[in-house]
VEXNUDO-441336 format. One record per residue (C-alpha): residue in one letter; x, y, z. Coordinates in steps of 0.5 Angstrom, whole numbers, padded with zeros to 4 digits, always signed. Layout:
<sites>
AXYZ/...
</sites>
This chain:
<sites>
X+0136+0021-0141/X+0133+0016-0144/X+0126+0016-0141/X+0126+0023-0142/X+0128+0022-0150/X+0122+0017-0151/X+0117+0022-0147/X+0119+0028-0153/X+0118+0023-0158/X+0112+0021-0154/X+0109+0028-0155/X+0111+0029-0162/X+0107+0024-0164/X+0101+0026-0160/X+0102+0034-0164/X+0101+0029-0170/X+0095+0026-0168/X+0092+0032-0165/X+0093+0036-0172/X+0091+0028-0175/X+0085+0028-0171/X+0083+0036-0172/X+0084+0039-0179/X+0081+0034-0183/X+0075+0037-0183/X+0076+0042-0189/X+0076+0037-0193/X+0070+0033-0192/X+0065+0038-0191/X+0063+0038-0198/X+0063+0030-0198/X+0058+0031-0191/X+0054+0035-0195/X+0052+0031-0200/X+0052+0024-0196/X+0046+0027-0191/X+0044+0033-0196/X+0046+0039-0191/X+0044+0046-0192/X+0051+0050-0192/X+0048+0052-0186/X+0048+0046-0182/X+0054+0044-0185/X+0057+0050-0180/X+0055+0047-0174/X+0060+0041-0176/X+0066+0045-0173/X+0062+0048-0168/X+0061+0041-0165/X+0068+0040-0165/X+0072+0046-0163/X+0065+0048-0158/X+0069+0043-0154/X+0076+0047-0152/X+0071+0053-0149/X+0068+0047-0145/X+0074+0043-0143/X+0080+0047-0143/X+0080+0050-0136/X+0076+0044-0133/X+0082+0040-0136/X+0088+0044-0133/X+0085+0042-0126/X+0083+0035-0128/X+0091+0034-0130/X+0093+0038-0123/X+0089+0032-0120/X+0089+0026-0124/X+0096+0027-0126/X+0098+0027-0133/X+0099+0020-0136/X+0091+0019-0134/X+0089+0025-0136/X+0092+0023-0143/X+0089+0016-0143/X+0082+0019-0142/X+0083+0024-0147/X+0084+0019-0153/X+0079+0013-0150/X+0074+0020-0151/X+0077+0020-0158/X+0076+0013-0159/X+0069+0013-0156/X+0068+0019-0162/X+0071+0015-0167/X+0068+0009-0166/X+0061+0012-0166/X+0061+0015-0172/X+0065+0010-0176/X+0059+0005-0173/X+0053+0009-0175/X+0054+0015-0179/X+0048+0021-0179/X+0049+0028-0179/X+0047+0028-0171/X+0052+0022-0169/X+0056+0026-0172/X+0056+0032-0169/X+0056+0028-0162/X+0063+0025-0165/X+0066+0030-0167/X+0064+0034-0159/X+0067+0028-0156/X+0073+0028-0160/X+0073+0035-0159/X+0074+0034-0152/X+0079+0030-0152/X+0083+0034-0156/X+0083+0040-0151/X+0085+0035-0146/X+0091+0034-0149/X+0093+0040-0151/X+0093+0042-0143/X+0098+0036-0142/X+0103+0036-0147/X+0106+0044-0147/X+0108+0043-0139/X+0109+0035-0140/X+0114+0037-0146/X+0118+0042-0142/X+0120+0037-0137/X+0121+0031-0141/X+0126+0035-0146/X+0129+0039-0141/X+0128+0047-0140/X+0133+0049-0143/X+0131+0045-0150/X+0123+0047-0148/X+0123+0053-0155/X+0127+0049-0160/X+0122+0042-0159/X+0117+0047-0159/X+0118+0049-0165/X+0119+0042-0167/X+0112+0039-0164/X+0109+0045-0169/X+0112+0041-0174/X+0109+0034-0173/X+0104+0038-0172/X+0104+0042-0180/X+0106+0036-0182/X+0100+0031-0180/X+0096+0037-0183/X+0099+0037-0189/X+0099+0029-0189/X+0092+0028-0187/X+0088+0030-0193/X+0092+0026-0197/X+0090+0020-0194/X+0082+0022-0195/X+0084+0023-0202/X+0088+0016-0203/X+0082+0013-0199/X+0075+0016-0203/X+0079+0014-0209/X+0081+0007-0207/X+0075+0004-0204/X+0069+0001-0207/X+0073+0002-0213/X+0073-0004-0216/X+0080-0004-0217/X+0084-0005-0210/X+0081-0012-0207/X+0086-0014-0202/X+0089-0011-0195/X+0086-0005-0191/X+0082-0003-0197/X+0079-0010-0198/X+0077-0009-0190/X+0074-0002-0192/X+0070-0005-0197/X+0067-0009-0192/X+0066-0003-0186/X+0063+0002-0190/X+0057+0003-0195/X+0059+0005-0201/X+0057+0011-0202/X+0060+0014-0196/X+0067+0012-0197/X+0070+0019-0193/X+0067+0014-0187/X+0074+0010-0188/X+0077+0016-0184/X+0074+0016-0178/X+0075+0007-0177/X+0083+0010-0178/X+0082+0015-0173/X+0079+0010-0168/X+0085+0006-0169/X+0089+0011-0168/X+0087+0013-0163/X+0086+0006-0159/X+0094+0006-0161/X+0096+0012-0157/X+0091+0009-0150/X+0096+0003-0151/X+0101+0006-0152/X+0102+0011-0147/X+0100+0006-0143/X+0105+0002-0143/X+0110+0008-0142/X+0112+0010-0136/X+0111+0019-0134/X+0116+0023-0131/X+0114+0026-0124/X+0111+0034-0128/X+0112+0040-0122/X+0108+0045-0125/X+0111+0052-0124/X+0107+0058-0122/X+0105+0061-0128/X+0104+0053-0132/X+0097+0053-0126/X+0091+0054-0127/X+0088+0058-0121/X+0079+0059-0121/X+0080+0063-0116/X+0082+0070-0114/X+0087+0070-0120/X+0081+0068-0125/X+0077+0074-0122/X+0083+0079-0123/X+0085+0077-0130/X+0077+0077-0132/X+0076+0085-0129/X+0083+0086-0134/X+0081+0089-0141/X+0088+0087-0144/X+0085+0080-0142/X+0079+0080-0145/X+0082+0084-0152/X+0087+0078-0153/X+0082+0073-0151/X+0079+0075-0157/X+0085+0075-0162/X+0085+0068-0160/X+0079+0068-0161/X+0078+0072-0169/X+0086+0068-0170/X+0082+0060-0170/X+0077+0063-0172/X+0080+0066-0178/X+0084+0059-0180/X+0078+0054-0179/X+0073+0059-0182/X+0079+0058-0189/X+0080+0051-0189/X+0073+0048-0187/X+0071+0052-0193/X+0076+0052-0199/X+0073+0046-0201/X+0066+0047-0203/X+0069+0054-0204/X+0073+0052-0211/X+0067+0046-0211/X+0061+0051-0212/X+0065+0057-0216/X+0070+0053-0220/X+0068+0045-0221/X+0074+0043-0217/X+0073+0036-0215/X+0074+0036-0207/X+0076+0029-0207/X+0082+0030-0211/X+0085+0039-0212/X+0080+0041-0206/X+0084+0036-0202/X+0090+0038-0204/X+0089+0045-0204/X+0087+0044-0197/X+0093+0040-0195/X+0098+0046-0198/X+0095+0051-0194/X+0097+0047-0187/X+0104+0045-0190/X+0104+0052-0192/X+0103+0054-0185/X+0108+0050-0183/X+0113+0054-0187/X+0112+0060-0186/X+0113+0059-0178/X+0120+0057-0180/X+0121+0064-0184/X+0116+0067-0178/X+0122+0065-0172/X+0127+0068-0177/X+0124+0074-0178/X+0123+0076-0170/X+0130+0075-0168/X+0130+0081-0172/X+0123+0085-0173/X+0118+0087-0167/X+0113+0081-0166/X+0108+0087-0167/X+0110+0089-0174/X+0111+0082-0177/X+0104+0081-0175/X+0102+0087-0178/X+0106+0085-0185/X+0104+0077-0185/X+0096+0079-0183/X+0096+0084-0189/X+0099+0079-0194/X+0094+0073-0191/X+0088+0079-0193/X+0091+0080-0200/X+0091+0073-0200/X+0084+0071-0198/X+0081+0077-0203/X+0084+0074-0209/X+0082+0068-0207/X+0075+0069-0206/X+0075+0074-0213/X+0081+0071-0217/X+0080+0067-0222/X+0081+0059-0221/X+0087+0058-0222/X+0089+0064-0218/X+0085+0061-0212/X+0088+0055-0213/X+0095+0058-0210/X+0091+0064-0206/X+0087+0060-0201/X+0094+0056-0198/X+0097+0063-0199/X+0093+0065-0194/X+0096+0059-0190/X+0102+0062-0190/X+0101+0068-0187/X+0096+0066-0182/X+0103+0062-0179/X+0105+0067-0174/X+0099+0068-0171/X+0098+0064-0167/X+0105+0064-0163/X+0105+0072-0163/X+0098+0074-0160/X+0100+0068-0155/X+0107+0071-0154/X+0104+0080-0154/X+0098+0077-0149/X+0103+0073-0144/X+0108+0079-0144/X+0103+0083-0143/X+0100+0081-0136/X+0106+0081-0131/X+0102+0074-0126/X+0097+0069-0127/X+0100+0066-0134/X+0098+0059-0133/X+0091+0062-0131/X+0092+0067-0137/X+0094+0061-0142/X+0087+0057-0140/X+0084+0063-0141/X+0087+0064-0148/X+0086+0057-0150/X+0078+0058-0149/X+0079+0062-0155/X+0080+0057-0159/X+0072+0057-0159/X+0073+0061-0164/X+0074+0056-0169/X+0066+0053-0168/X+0064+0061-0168/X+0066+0063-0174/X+0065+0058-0179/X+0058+0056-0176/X+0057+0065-0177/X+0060+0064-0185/X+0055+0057-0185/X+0049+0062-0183/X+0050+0067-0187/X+0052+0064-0194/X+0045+0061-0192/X+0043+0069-0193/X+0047+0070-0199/X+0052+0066-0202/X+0058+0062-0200/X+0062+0068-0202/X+0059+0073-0199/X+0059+0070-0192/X+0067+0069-0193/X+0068+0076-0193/X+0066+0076-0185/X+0073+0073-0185/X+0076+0080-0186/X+0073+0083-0179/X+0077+0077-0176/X+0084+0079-0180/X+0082+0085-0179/X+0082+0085-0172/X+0089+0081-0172/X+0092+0086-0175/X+0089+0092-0170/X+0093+0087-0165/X+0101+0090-0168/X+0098+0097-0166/X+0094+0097-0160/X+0099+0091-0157/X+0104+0094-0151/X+0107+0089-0148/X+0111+0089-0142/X+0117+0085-0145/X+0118+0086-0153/X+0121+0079-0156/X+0129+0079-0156/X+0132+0082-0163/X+0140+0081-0166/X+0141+0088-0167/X+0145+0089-0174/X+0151+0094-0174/X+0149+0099-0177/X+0143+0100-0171/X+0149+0099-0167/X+0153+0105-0169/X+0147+0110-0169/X+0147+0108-0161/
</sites>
């Protein structure tokens, strides 16, 4: 029991630093662009570099796990963080930069493949749902956290104010007029931590089920020919893609229509987004037990459209509450397209789950396609391509036919027509 609790909290900490690691790119985009004088453009392939990686490595990591086992997987996963880290800490440049973030990118992808099995073994799997849903709130909690020490660190280094401890450190290591580099030497230490922490930790024997393996045969070239298979691919695809494209872009958004400060109210911005995302996957897993998934997708993807639209043409201060807004309705995404894919093929999950995660690609795409296009137009007019994404999301609740519909406490009213 004991060693079981410690592999949960284990893997609690490895959502938080999978989510401390990924989401801090939203509000350093506006700093890289000005540091290496970057078109919009070519800031939209920092992402890219990034979440290409989950396209590359997510298959290919489920086999390496079924090989190599679990424990080493996980530690080659955050050395290759650590390298990334390292890299761009000790010689900051647009193209190290980009090789950094693919390396860390590819780390994360393996350890997403590890921990959801390792997760329900460790903890049991009667208690898998509920610390899956405590896992998605370190995991919202590191997001929420993470620009604030990017803030607290811009404002604190090489400020002439604070000469001792970490910042004093900091002042030595990183030149003065690329403060936000800070971040990545935090990053290479986390991620040195978590190799030495794990290990130290001793891993229980993890037996795959069936649906939880990744089959590159037979089953891979049955699910491929399946168009369901391919139609929530790419609501995975459009649902990263959707929440990447916002929140790599609401800083320099607020910063170019609205003089926000990106170190300071564009980080902030930024993290209620992620917090609020948390949030509403709490009112979300109230709401299923008693609506149709398909209807709350529906419903949340309307809200995070009328959001995304009053943040994109509202006023400063309406942009300002609209953008996290958008945050909290994109919450149920997520889980629910994952949910209505599963139940929607009757074998192969494990298969059909790397497939899915391939998705994530979606995160390099979109932002690289609003970069492009704001490179056309203007910055406003390339994030209305994120109304294609919703759009999509939302056409999801009508045409989605699972097998198996989520389980619903009936009132007692509905009981009484029966």
């Amino acid at each position: 029991m004991k060693s079981n609790t410690l592999i949960v909290v284990l893997i609690l900490l490895i959502f938080f630093v999978i989510s401390f690691l990924t989401n801090i790119l939203g509000p350093i985009i506006p700093d890289i662009i000005q540091s290496f004088h970057l078109s919009i453009g070519l800031a939209g392939f920092l992402p890219f570099a990034f979440f290409v990686a989950y396209g590359v490595m997510s298959i290919p990591s489920g086999i390496l796990v079924e090989k190599y086992r679990e424990k080493r997987v996980l530690i080659w996963a955050f050395l290759l963080a650590f390298a990334g880290a390292l890299l761009f800490a000790l010689v900051p440049g647009f193209r190290v930069s980009l090789l950094s973030l693919f390396l860390i990118g590819i780390g994360m992808a393996m350890l997403q493949v590890v921990i959801n099995p390792l997760l329900r073994v460790a903890g049991g799997e009667a208690n898998f749902a509920f610390n899956s849903v405590l896992a998605q709130l370190f995991f919202g909690g590191a997001s929420f956290l993470s620009p604030l020490l990017y803030s607290y660190l811009v404002q604190h280094v090489h400020s002439g104010t604070t000469d001792s401890g970490l910042i004093a450190l900091f002042n030595q290591l990183v030149p003065a007029d690329l403060k936000w580099v800070s971040l990545y030497w935090v990053f290479a230490v986390t991620a040195l931590l978590m190799v030495v922490i794990i290990w130290l930790v001793r891993f229980p024997e993890v037996a795959l089920n069936d649906d939880e393996r990744i089959d590159t045969g037979k089953a891979f070239s049955d699910l491929l020919g399946n168009r369901t298979v391919w139609l929530f691919f790419f609501g995975i695809f459009a649902y990263v893609g959707t929440e990447q494209g916002v929140a790599n872009w609401i800083s320099k958004f607020l910063q170019t229509y609205h003089n926000v400060d990106p170190a300071t109210t564009g980080a902030t911005v930024i993290s209620y987004f992620w917090g609020l995302l948390t949030v509403g996957c709490l009112l979300g897993l109230l709401l299923l037990k008693f609506l149709d998934s398909r209807l709350v997708l529906s419903l949340f993807t309307v809200g995070a459209i009328l959001s995304l639209g009053a943040g994109l043409f509202g006023s400063r201060e309406v942009a300002l509450y609209a953008f996290p807004a958008v945050g909290f309705f994109a919450s149920v995404m997520w889980s629910i397209v994952v949910s209505l894919g599963l139940n929607s093929v009757p074998h192969h999950h494990g298969t059909f789950s790397g497939i899915l995660c391939t998705g994530i690609a979606g995160g390099a795409i979109v932002p690289l396609v609003i970069g492009g296009l704001a490179e056309l137009t203007e910055l406003r007019t390339a994030m209305l391509f994120l109304f294609l994404t919703l759009g999509y999301i939302f056409s999801i609740g009508i045409w989605a036919r699972p097998l198996v519909t989520n389980a619903r406490i009936r009132l007692k009213s509905e009981r009484v027509r029966e």
